[in-house]
PDB file of N, CA, C and O in Angstrom:
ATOM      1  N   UNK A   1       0.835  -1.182   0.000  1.00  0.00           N
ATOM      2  CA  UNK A   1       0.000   0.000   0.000  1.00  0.00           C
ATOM      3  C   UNK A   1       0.878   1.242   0.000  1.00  0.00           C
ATOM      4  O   UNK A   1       1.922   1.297   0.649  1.00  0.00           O
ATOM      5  N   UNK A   2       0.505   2.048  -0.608  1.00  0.00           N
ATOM      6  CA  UNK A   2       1.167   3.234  -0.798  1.00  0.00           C
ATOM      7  C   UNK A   2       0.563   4.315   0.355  1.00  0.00           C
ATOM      8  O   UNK A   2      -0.594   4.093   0.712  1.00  0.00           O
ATOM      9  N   UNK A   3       1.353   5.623   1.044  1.00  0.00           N
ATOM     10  CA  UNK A   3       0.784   6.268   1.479  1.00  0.00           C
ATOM     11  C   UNK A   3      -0.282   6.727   1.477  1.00  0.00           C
ATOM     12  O   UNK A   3      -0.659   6.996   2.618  1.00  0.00           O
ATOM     13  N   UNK A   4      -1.119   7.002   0.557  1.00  0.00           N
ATOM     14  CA  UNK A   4      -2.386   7.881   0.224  1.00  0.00           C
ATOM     15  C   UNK A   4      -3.322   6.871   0.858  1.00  0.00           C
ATOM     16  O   UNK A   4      -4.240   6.997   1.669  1.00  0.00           O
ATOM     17  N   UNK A   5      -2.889   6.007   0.338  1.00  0.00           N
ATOM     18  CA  UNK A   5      -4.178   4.393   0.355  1.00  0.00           C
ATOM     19  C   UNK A   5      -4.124   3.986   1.447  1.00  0.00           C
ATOM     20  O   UNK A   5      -5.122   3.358   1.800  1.00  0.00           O
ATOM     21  N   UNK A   6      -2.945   4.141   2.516  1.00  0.00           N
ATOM     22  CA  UNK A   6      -3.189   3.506   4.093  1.00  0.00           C
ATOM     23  C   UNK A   6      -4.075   4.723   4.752  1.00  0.00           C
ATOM     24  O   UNK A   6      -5.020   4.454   5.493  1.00  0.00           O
ATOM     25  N   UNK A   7      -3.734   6.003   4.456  1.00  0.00           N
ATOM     26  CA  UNK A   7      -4.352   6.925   5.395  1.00  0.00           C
ATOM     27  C   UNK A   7      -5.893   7.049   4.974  1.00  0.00           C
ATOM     28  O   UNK A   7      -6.773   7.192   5.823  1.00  0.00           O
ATOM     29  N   UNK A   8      -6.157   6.981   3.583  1.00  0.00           N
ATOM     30  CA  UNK A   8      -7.811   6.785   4.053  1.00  0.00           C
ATOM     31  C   UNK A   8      -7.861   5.700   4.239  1.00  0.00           C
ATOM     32  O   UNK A   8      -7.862   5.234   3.100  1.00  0.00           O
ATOM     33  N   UNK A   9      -7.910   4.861   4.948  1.00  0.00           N
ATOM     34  CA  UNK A   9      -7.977   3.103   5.331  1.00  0.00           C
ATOM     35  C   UNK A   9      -8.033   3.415   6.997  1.00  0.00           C
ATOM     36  O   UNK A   9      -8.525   2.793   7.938  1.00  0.00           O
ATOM     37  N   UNK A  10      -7.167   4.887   6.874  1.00  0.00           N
ATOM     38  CA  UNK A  10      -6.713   4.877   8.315  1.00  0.00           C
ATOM     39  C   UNK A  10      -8.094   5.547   9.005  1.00  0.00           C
ATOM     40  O   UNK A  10      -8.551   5.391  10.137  1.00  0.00           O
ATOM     41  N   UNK A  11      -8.564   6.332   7.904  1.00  0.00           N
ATOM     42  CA  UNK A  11      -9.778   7.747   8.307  1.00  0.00           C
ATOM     43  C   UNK A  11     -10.846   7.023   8.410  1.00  0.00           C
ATOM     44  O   UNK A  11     -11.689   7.361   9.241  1.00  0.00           O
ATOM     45  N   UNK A  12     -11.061   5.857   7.590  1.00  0.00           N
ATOM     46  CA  UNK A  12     -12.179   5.317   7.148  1.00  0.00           C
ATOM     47  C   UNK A  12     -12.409   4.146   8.477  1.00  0.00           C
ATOM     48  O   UNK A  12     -13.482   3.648   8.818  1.00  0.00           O
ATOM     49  N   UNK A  13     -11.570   3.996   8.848  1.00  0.00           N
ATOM     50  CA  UNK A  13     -11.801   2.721  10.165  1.00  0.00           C
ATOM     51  C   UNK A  13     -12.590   3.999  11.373  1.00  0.00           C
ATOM     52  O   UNK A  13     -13.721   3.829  11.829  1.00  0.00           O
ATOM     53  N   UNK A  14     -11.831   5.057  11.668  1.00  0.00           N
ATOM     54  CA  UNK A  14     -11.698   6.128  12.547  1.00  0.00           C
ATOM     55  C   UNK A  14     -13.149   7.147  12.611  1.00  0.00           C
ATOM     56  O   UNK A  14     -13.622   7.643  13.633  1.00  0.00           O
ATOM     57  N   UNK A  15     -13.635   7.273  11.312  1.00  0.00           N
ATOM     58  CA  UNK A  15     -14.662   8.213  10.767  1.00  0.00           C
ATOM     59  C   UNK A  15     -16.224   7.225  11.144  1.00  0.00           C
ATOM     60  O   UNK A  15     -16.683   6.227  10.587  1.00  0.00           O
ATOM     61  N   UNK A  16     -16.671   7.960  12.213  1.00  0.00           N
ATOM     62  CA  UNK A  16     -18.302   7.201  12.584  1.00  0.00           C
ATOM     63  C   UNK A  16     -19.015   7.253  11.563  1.00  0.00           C
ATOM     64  O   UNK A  16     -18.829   7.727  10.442  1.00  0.00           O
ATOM     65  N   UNK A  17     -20.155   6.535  12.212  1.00  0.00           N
ATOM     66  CA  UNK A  17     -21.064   5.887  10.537  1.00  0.00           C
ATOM     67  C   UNK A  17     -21.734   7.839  10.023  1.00  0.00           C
ATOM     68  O   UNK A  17     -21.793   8.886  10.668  1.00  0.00           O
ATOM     69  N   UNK A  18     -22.024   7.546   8.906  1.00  0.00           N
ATOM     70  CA  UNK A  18     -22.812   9.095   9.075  1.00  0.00           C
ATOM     71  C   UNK A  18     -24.134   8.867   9.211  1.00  0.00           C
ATOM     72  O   UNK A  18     -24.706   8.086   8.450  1.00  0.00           O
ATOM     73  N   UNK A  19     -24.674   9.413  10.033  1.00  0.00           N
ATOM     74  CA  UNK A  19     -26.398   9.404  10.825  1.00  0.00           C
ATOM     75  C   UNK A  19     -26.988  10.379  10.345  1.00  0.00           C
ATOM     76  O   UNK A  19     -26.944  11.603  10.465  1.00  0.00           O
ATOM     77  N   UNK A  20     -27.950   9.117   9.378  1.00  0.00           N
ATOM     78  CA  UNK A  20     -29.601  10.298   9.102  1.00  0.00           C
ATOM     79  C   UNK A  20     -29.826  11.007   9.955  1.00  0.00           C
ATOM     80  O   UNK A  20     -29.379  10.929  11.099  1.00  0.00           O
ATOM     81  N   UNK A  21     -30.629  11.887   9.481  1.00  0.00           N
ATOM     82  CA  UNK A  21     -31.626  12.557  10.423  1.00  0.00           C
ATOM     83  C   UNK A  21     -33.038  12.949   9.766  1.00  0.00           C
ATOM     84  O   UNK A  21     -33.193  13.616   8.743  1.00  0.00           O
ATOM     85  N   UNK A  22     -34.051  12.378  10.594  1.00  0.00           N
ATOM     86  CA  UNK A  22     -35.472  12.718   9.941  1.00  0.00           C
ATOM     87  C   UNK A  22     -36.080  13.598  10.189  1.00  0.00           C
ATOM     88  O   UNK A  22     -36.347  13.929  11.345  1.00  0.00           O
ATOM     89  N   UNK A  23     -36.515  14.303   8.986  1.00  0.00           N
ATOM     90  CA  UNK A  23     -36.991  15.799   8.989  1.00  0.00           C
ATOM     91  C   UNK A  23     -38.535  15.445   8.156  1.00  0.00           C
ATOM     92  O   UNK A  23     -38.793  14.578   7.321  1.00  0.00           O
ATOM     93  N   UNK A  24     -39.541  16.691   8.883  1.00  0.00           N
ATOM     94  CA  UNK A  24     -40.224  16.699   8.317  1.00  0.00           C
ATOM     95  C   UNK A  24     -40.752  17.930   7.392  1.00  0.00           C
ATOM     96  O   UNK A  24     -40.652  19.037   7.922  1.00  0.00           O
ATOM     97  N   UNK A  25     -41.405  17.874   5.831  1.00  0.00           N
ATOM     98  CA  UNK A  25     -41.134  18.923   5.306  1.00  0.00           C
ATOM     99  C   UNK A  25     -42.440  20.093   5.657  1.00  0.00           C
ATOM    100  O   UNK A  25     -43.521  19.529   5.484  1.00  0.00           O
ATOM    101  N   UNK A  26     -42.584  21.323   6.028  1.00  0.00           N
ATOM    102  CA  UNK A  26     -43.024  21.938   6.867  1.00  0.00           C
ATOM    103  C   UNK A  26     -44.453  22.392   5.394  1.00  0.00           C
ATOM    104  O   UNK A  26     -45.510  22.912   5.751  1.00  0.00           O
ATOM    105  N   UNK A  27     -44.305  22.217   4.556  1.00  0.00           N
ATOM    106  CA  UNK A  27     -45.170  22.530   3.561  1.00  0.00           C
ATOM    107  C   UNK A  27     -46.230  21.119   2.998  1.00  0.00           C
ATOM    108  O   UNK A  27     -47.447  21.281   2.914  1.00  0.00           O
ATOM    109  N   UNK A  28     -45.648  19.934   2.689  1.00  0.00           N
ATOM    110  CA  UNK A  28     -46.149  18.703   2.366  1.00  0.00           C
ATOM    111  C   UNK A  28     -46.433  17.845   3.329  1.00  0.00           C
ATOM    112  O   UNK A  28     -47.458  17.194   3.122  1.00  0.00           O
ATOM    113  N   UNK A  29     -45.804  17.601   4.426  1.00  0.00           N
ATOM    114  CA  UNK A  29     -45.426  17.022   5.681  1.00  0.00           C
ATOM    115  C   UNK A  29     -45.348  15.362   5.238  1.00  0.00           C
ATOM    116  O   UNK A  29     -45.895  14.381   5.741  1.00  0.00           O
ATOM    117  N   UNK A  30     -44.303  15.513   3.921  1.00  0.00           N
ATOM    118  CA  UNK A  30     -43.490  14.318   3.583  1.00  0.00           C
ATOM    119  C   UNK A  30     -42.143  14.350   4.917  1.00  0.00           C
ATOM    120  O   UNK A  30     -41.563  15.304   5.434  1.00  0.00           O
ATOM    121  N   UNK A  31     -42.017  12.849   5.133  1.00  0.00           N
ATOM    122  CA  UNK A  31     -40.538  12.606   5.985  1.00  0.00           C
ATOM    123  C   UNK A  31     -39.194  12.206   4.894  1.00  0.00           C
ATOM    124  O   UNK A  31     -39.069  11.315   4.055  1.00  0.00           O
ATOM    125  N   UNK A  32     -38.384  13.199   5.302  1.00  0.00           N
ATOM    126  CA  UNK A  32     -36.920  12.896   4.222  1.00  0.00           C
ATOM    127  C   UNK A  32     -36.201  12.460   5.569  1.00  0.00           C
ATOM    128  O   UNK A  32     -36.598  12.376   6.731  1.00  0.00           O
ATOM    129  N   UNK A  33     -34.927  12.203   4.918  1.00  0.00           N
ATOM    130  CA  UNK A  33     -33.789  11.575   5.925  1.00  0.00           C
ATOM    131  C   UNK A  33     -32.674  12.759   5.007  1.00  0.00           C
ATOM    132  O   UNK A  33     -32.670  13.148   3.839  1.00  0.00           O
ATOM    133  N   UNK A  34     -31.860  13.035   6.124  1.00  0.00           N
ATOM    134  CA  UNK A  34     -30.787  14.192   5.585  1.00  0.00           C
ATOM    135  C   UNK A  34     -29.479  13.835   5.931  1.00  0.00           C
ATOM    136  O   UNK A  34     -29.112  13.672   7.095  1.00  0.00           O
ATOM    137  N   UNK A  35     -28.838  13.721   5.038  1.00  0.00           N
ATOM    138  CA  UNK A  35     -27.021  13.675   6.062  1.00  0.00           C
ATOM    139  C   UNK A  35     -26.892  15.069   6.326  1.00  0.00           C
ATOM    140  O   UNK A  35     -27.651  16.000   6.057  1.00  0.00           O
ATOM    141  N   UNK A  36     -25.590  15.032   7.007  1.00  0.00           N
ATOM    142  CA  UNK A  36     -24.629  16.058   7.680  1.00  0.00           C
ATOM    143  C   UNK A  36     -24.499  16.651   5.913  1.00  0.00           C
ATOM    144  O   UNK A  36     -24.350  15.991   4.885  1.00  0.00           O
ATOM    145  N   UNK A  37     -24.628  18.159   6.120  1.00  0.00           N
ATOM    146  CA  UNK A  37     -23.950  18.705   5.134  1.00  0.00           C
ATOM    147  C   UNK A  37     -24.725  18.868   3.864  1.00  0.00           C
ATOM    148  O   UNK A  37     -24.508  19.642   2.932  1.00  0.00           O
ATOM    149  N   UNK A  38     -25.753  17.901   4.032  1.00  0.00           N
ATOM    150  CA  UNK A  38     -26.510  17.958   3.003  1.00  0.00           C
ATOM    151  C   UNK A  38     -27.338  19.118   2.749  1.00  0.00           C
ATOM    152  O   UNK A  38     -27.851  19.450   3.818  1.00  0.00           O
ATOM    153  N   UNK A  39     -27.700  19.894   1.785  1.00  0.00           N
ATOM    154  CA  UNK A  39     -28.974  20.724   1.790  1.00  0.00           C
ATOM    155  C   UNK A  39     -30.178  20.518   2.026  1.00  0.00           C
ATOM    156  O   UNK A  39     -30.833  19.744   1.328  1.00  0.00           O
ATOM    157  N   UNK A  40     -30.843  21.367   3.359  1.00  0.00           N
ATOM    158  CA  UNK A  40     -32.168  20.846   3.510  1.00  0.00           C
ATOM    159  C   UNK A  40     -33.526  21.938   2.922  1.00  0.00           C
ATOM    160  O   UNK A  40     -33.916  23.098   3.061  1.00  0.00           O
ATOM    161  N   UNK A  41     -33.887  20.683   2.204  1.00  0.00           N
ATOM    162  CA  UNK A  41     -34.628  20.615   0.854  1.00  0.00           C
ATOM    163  C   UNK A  41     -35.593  19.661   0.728  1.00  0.00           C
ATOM    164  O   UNK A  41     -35.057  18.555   0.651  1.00  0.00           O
ATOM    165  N   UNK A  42     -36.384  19.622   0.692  1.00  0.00           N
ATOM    166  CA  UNK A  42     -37.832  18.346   0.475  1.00  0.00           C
ATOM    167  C   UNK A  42     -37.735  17.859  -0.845  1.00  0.00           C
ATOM    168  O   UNK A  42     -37.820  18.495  -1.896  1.00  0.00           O
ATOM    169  N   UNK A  43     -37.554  16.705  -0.673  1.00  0.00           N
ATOM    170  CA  UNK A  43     -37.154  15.419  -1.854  1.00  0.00           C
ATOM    171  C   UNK A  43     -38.643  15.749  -3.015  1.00  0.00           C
ATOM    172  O   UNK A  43     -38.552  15.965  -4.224  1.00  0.00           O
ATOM    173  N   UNK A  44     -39.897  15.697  -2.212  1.00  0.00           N
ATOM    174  CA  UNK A  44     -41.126  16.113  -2.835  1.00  0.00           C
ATOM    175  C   UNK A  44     -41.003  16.844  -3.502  1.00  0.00           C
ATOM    176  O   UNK A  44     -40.764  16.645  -4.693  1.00  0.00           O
ATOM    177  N   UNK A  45     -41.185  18.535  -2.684  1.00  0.00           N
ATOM    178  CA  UNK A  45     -41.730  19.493  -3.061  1.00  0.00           C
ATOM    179  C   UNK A  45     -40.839  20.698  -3.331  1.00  0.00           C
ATOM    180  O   UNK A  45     -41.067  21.666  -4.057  1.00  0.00           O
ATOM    181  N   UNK A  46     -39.801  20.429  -2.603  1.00  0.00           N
ATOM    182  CA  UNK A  46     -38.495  21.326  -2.965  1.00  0.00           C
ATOM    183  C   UNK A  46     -38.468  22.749  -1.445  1.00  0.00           C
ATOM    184  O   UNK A  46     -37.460  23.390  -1.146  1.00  0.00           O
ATOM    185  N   UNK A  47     -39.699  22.875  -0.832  1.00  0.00           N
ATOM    186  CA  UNK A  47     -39.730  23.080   0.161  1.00  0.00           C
ATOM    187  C   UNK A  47     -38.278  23.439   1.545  1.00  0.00           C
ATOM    188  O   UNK A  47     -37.640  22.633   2.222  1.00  0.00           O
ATOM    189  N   UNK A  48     -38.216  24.903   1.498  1.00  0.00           N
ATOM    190  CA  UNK A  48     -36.667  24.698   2.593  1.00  0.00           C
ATOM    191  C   UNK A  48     -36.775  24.757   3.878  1.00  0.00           C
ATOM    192  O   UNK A  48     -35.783  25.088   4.527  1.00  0.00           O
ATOM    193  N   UNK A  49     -38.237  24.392   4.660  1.00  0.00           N
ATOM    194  CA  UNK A  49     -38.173  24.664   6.138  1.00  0.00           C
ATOM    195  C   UNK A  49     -38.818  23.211   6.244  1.00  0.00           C
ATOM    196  O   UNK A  49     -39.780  22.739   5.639  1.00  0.00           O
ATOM    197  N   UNK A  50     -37.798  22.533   7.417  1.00  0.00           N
ATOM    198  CA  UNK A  50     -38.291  21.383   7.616  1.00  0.00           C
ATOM    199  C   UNK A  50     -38.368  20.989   9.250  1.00  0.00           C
ATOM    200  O   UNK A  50     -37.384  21.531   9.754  1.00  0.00           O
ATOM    201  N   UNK A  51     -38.781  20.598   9.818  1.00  0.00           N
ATOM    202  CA  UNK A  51     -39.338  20.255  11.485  1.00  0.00           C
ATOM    203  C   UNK A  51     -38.349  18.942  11.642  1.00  0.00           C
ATOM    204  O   UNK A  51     -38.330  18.142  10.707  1.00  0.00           O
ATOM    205  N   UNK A  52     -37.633  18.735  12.655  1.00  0.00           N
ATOM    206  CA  UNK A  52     -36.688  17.619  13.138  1.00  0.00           C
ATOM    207  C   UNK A  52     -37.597  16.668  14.092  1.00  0.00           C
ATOM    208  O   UNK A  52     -38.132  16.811  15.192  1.00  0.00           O
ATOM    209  N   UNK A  53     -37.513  15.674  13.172  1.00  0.00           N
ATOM    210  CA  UNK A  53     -39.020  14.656  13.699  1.00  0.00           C
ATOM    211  C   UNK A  53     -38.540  14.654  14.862  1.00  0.00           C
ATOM    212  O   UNK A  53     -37.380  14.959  15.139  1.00  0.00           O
ATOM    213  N   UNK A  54     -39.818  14.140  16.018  1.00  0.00           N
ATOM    214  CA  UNK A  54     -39.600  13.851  17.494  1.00  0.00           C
ATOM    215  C   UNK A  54     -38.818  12.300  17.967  1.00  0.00           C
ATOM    216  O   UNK A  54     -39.229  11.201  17.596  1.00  0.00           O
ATOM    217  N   UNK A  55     -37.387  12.567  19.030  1.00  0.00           N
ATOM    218  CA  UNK A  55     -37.626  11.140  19.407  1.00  0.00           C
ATOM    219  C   UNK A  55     -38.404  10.065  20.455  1.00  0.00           C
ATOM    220  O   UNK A  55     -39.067  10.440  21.422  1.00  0.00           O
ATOM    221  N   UNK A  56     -38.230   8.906  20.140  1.00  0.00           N
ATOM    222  CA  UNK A  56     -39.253   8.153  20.659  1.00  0.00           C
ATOM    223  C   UNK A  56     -38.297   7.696  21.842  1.00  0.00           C
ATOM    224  O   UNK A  56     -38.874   7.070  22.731  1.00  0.00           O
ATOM    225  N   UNK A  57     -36.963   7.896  22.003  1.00  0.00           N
ATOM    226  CA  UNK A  57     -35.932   7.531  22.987  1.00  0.00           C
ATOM    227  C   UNK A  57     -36.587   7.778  24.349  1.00  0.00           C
ATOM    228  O   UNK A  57     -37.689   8.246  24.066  1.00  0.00           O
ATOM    229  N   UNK A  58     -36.498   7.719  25.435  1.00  0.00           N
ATOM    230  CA  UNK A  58     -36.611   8.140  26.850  1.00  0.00           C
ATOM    231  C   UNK A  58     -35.460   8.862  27.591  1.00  0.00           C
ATOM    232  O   UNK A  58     -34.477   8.141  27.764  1.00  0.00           O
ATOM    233  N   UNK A  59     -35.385   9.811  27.949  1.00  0.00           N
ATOM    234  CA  UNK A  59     -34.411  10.514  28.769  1.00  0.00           C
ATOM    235  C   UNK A  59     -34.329   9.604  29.657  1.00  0.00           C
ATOM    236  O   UNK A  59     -35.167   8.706  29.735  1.00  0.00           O
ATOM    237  N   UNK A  60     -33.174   9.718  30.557  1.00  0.00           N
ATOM    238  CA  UNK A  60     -32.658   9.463  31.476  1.00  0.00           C
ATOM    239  C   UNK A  60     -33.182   9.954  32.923  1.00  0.00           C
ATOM    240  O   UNK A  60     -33.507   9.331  33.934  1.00  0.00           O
ATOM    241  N   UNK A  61     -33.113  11.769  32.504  1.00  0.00           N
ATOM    242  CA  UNK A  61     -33.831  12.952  32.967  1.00  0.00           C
ATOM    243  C   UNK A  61     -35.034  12.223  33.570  1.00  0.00           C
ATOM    244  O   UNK A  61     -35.036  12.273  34.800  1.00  0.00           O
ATOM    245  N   UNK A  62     -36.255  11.431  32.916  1.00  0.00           N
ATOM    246  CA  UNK A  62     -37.503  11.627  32.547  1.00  0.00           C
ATOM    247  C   UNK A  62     -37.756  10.228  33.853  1.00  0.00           C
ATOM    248  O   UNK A  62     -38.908   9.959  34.195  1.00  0.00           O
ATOM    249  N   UNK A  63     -37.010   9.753  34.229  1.00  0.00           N
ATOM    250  CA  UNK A  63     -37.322   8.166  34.071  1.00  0.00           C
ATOM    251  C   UNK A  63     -37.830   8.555  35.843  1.00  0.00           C
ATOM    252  O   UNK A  63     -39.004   8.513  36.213  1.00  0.00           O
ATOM    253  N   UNK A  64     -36.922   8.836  36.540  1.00  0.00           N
ATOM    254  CA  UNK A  64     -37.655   9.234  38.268  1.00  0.00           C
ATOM    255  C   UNK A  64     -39.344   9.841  38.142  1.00  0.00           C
ATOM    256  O   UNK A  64     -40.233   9.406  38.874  1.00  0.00           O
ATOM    257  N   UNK A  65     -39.485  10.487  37.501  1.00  0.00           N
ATOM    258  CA  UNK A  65     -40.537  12.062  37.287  1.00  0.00           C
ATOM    259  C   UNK A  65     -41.622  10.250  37.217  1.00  0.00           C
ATOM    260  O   UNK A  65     -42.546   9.956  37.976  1.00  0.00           O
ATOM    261  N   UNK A  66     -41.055   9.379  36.066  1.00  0.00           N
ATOM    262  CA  UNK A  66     -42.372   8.890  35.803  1.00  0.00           C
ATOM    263  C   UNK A  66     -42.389   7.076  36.954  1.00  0.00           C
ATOM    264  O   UNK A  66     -43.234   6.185  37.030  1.00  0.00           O
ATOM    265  N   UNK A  67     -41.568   7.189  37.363  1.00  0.00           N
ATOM    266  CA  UNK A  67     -41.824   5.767  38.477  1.00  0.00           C
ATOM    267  C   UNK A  67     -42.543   6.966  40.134  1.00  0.00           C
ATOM    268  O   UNK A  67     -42.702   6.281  41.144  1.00  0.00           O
ATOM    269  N   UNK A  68     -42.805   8.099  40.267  1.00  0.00           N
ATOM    270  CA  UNK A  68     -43.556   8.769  41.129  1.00  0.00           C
ATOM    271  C   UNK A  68     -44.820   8.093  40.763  1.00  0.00           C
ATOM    272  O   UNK A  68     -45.223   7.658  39.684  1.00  0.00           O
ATOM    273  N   UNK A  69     -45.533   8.130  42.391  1.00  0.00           N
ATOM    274  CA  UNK A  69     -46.868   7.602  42.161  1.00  0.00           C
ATOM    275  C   UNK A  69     -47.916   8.964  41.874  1.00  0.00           C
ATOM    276  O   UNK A  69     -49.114   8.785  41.650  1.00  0.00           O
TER     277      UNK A  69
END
């Protein structure tokens, strides 16, 4: 392997996965998925304001508040 070719080998082991993110489009209320960097833009309608869907995760925060009787 030549230099060039080990160091992205090297970036590419090192570099996390890249994570969607689901948006919703604020005009159609189609769901897109967006990378990092990408322009946000509605795949539909072309639309540029989009709402960052809700998660369904549970805080950590949340978890005492809800074992109270």
């Amino acid at each position: 392997m030549d230099g060039d070719s080990q160091q992205q080998v090297f970036q590419q082991k090192l570099a996390p996965p890249v994570a969607e993110m689901a948006y919703i489009c604020g005009e159609c209320g189609v769901e897109n998925s967006l990378k990092p960097r990408e322009p946000v833009r509605c795949k539909e309608c072309g639309y540029r304001i989009m709402y960052k869907k809700r998660t369904k995760r549970i805080r950590r925060s949340m978890i005492p508040k809800l074992l109270e009787p």
